[in-house]
TIKEZA-536983 format. One record per residue: residue in one letter; z negated, y, x of N, C-alpha, C in turn. Coordinates in steps of 0.1 Angstrom, whole numbers, padded with zeros to 4 digits, always signed. Layout:
AZYXZYXZYX
...
END
This chain:
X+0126+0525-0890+0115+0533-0894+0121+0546-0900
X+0119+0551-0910+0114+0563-0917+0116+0575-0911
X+0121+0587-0915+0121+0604-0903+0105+0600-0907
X+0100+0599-0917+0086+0606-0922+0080+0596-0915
X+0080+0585-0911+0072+0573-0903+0075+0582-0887
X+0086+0578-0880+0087+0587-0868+0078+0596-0872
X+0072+0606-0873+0070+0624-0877+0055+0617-0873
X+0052+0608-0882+0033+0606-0882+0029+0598-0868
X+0043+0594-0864+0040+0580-0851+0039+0595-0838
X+0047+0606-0841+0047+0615-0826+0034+0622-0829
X+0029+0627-0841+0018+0630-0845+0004+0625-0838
X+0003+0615-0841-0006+0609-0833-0006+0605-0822
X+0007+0605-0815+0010+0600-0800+0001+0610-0795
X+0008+0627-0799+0005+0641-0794-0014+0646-0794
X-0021+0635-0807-0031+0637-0810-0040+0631-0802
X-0034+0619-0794-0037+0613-0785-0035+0618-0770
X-0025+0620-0769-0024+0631-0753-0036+0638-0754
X-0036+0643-0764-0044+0660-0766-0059+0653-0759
X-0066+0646-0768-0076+0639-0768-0084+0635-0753
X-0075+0627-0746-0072+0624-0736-0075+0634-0726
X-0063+0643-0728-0063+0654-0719-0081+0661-0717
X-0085+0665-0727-0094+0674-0732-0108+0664-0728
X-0107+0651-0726-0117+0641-0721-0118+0646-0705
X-0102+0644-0702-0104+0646-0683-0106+0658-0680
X-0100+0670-0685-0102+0680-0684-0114+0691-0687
X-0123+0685-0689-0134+0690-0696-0140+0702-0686
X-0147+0706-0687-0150+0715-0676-0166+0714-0671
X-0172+0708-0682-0184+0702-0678-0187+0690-0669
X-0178+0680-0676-0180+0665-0671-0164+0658-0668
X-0157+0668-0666-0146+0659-0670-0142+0655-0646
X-0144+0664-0638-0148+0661-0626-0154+0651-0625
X-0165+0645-0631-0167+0633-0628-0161+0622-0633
X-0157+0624-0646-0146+0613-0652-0134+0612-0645
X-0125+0620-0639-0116+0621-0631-0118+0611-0613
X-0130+0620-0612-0134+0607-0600-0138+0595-0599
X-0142+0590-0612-0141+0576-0621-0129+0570-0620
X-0122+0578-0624-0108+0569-0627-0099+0565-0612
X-0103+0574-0606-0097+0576-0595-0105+0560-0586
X-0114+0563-0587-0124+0552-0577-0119+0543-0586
X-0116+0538-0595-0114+0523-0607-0097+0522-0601
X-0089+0532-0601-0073+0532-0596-0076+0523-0581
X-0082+0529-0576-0079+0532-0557-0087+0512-0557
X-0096+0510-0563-0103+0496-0561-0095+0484-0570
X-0083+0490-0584-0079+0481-0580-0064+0474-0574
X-0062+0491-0566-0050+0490-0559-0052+0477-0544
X-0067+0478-0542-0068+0472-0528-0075+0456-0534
X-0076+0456-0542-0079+0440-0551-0066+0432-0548
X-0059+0443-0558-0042+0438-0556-0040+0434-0538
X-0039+0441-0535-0033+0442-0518-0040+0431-0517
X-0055+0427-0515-0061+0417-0511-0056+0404-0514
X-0055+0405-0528-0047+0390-0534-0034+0388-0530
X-0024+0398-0526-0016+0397-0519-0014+0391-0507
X-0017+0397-0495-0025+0391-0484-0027+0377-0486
X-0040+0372-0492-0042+0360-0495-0033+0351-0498
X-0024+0355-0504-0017+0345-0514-0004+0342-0505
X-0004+0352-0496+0012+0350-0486+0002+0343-0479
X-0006+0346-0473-0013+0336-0458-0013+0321-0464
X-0019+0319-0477-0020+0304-0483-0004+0302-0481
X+0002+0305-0489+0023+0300-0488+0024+0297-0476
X+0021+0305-0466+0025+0307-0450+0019+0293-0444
X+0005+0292-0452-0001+0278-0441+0004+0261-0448
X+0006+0268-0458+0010+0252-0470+0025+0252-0466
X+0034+0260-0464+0049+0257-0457+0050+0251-0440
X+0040+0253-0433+0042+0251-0425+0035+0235-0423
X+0022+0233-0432+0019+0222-0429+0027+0212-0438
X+0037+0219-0449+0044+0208-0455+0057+0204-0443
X+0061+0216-0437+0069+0215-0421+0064+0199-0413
X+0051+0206-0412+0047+0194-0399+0048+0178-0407
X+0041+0181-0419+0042+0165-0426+0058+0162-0422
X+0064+0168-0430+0080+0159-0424+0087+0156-0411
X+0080+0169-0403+0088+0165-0390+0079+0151-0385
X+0063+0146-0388+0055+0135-0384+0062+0122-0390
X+0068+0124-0404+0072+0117-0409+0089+0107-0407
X+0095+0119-0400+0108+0113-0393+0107+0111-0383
X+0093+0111-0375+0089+0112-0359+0084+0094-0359
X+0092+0085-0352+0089+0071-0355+0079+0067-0346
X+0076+0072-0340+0068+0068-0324+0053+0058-0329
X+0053+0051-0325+0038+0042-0323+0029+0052-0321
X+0015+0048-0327+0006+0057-0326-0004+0051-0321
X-0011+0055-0311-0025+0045-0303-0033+0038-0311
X-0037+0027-0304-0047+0020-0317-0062+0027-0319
X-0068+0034-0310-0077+0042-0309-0076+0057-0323
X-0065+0062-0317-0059+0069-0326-0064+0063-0340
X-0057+0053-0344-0052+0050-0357-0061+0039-0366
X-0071+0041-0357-0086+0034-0362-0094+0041-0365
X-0092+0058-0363-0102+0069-0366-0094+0073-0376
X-0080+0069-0378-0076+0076-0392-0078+0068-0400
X-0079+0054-0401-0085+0041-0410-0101+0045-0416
X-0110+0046-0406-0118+0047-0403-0124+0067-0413
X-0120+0077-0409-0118+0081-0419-0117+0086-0433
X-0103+0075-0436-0095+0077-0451-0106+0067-0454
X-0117+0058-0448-0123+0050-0456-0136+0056-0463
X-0136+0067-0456-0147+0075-0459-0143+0084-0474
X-0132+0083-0476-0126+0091-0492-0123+0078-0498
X-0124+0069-0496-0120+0061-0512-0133+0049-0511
X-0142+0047-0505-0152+0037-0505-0163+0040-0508
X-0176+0039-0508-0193+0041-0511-0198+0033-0499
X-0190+0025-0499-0198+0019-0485-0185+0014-0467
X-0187+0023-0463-0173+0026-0454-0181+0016-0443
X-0194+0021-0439-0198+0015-0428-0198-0003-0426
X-0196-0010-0442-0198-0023-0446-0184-0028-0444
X-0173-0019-0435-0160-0025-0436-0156-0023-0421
X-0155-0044-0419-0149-0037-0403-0130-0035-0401
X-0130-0029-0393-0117-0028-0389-0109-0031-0374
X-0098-0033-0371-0090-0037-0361-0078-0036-0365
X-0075-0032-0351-0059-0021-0351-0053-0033-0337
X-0041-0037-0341-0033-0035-0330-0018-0037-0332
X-0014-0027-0327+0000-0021-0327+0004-0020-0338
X-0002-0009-0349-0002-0001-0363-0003-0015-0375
X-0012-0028-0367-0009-0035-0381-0029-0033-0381
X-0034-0033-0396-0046-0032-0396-0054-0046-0403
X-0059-0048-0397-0071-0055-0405-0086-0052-0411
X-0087-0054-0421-0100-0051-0429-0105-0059-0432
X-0118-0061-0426-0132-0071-0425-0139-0063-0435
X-0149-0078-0436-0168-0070-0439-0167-0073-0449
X-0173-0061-0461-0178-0070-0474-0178-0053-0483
X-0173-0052-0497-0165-0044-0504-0172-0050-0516
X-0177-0038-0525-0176-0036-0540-0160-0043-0542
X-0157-0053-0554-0146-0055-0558-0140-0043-0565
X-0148-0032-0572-0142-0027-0579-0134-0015-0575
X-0138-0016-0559-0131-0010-0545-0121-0009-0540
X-0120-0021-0541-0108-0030-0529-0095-0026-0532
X-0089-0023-0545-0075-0018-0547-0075-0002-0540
X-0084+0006-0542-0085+0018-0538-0086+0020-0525
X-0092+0008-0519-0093+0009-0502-0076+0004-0496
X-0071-0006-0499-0058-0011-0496-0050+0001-0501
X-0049+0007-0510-0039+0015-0514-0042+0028-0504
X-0052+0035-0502-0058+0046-0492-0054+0038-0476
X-0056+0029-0474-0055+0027-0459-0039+0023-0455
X-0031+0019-0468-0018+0019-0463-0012+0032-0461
X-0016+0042-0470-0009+0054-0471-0011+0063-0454
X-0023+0056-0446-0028+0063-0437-0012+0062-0425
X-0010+0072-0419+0000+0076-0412+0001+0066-0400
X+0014+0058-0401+0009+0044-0387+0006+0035-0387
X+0003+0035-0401-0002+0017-0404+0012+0011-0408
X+0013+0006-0400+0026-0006-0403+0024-0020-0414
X+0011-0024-0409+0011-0037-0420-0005-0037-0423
X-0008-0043-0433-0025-0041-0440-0029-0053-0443
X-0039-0056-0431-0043-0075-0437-0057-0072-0444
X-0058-0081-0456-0071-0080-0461-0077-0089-0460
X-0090-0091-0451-0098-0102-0446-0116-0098-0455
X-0113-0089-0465-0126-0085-0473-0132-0094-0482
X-0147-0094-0477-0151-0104-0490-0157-0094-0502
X-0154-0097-0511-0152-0087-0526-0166-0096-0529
X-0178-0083-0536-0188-0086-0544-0187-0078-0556
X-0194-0084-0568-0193-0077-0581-0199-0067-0583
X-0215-0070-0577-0220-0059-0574-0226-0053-0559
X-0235-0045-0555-0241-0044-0548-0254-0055-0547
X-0261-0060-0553-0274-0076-0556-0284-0070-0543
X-0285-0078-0541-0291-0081-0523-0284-0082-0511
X-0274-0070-0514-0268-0075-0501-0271-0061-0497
X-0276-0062-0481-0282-0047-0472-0271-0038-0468
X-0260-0043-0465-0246-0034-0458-0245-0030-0477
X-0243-0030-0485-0235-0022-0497-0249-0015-0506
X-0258-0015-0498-0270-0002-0508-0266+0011-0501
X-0276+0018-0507-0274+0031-0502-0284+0035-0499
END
């Protein structure tokens, strides 16, 4: 840049302080513009702080529960069949429409699934109930329909 470019760029920097100044400073109204700014600074210094706060407590609970997943995960112990019929039982409630239409039976982490299933289901139920923590083996004894028809267990 130019002396003569600098010269017009401080120019207007200065014509801008001025401006500025002469806004907050006012003697009329410029006390309340001042306490404007002030209350806009101070709300959104504690916005900040809040999301702060927030955002450590989230890290703090997602590190700890990614903790517990792995220590569950290297922890080999058998899990009760009681237990592990309510986690079936459940995960069947996130990947089905009709959960109540599917029986189940647990013993010693192998599962079986009864009853009667939308086909267009049945991969999303097998894949969801293996992932479930404990299940050792997944038998599928489901009878697969195309649609819902006449059948009372799969309306809604």
């Amino acid at each position: 840049m130019t002396h003569q470019g600098e010269t017009v760029v401080n120019f207007m920097a200065g014509m801008v302080a001025g401006a500025a100044l002469m806004y907050m400073l006012d003697p009329a109204t410029g006390r309340r513009r001042r306490a404007i700014a002030r209350d806009k600074a101070v709300s959104t210094l504690h916005t900040a702080e809040d999301r702060v706060v927030h955002k450590s407590r989230d890290l703090r609970n997602r590190a700890q529960g990614t903790v517990a997943t792995l220590r569950n995960r290297m922890n080999e112990d058998t899990v009760d069949d009681d237990i592990l019929r309510a986690r079936v039982r459940a995960e069947l409630g996130h990947v089905c429409s009709h959960p109540r239409a599917i029986e189940i039976s647990v013993h010693d982490g192998c599962v079986t699934l009864g009853g009667t299933a939308l086909q267009s289901e049945v991969d999303a139920i097998c894949k969801g109930i293996s992932k479930v923590r404990g299940v050792r083996e997944l038998r599928k004894s489901i009878v697969e329909h195309e649609n819902a028809g006449s059948l009372p267990e799969l309306q809604s």
